[in-house]
N, C-alpha and C positions, 0 to 999 in steps of 0.2 A: 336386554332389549335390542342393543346392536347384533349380537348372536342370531335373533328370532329375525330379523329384516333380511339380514345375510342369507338366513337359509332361505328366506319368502321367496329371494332373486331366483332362486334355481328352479323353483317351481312355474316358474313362467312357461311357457313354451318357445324354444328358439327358433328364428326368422326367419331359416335357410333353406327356403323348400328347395325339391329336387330335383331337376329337371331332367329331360331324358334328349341324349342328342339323337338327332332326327336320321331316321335310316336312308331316307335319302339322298339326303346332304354326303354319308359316309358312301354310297352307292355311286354319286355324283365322281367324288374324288378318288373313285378304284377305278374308276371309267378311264382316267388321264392316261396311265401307264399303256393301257392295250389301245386308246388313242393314235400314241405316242406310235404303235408298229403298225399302224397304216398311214405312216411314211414310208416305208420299207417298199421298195419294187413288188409289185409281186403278192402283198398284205393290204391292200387299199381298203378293200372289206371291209377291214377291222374297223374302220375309221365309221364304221356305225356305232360303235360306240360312244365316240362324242355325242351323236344325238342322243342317244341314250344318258348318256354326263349332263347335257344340256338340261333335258327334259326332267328329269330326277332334281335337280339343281334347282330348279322355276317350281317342281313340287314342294321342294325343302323348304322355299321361300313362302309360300304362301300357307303351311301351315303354322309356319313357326309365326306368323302375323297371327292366324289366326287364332291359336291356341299359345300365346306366348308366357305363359304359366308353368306349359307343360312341357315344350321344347325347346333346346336350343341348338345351335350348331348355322346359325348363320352366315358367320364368316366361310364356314367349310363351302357352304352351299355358295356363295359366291366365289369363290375359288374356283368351283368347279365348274361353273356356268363362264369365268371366262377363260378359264384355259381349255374345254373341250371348246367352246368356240369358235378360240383361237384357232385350234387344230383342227377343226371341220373346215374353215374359213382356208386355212395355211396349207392343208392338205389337198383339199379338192384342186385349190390352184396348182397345185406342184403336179397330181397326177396329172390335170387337164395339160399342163404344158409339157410334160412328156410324153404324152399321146400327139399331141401335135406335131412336134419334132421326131418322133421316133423313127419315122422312117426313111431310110436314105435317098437323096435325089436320082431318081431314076426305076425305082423300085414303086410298084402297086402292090397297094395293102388290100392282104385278103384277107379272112376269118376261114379258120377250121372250118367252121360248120358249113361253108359252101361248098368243101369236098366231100361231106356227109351222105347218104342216103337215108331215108330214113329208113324204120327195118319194115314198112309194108311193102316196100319197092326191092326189087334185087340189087345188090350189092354191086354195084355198075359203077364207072365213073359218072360224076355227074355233068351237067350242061356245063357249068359255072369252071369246071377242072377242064375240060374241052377246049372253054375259050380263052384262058393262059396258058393252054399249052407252047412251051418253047419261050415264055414269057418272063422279066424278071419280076418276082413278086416279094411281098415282105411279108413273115407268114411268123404264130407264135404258137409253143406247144412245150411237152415235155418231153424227156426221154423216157422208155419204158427199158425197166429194170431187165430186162431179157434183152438188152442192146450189149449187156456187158457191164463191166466195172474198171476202174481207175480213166485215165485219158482214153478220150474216144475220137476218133477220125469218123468212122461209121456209125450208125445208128438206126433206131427205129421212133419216128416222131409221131406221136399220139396226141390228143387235144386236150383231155383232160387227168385228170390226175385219179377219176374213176375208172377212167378205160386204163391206165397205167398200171394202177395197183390193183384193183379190184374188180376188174369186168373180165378178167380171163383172158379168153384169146380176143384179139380185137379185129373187127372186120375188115375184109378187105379199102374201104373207102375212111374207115379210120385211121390208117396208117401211112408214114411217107418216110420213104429210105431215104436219108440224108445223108451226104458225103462232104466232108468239111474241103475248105481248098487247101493245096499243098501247104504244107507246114504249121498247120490249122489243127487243134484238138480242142476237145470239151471234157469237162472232170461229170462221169456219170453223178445223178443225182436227182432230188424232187422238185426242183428251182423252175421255173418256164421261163424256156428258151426263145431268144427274138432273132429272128434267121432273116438274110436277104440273099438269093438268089435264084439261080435258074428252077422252073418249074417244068415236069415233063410227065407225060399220061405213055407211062412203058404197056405197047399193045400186044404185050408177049407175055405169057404164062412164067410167074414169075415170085420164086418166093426165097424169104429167106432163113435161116438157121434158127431155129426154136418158136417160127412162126406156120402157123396152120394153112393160113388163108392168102390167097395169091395178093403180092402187092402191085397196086396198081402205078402207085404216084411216087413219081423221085425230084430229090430237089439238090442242086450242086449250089452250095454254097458258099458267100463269098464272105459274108460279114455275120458273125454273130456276139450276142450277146446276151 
């Protein structure tokens, strides 16, 4: 009789349903790491991904209420909700206040794309190159790989990292010959560069080694970074 009860037990069904942990929750927490590299100068982009971590995270939560039968992974989901938070929160403030200080007392912040033309127009300096001329400006860009390799004193300053690598030859009002000051060097590479110094619209035909198209704009440089 104890024998026959014994085996009845097994026949039961046991209690432990299965859950399934929620993909978003696991989505939320892959989000942290590439977070994490828009603190990096230069990577702030990335820092879309928090809201992404966020958003995924507030998803994870709301089904795992509502289906909590079938998912779990709660805790993850709140882990990730406050550390990409955190880092959207921690982030933006950090770039926002290097953008505020970035630039040196005395130096006007310009943007690339004021020296631009665009290409329905001819390749001309523009108004905005005009009216700094002779002027000290704080200006940011890349080097373009046809400037050279290892330490550089000269250069060729491009705006973006398409016209650098991948646009060919870059046009006349995309480019600016840059001269570091004495005893000033820069390690070629894909990093953007943050420059202050002199700016000047050179009105003489004027080009340089492994470039097609006259360059118009040069900049002597006093401080980079």
């Amino acid at each position: 009789m104890s024998a026959e009860i014994s085996l009845n037990q097994y026949d039961e069904p046991l209690d432990f349903p299965y859950r399934a942990i929620s993909r978003a929750a696991v989505v939320s927490i892959a989000c942290i790491p590439v977070a994490l590299l828009g603190l990096i100068p230069g990577f702030a982009l990335l820092l879309v991904a928090a809201v992404i971590g966020v958003a995924t995270g507030l998803l994870a939560v709301r089904t795992i209420r509502r289906w909590p039968e079938e998912y779990s992974g709660r805790t993850l989901a709140m882990i990730g909700i406050i550390a990409n938070g955190l880092l959207l929160l921690g982030g933006s403030a950090h770039h926002a206040y290097a953008y505020a200080t970035e630039v040196p007392e005395g130096y006007e912040r310009v943007g690339f794309y004021e020296f631009q033309q665009p290409d329905s127009l001819p390749d001309v300096p523009t108004a905005r190159a005009m009216e700094v001329d002779g002027k000290d400006i704080f200006l940011k860009g890349y080097i373009h790989p046809s400037s050279g390799s290892g330490l550089l004193r000269k250069f060729i300053l491009v705006p973006d990292l398409g016209t650098c690598c991948f646009g060919g030859q870059p046009k006349s009002t995309d480019m600016i010959e840059v001269t570091l000051g004495k005893g000033q060097t820069v390690r070629a590479g894909l990093m953007k560069l943050k420059l202050a110094g002199k700016f000047a619209v050179n009105p003489y035909n004027h080009r340089a080694a492994d470039f097609d198209n006259q360059i118009y704009y040069q900049m002597k440089v006093d401080q980079i970074r």
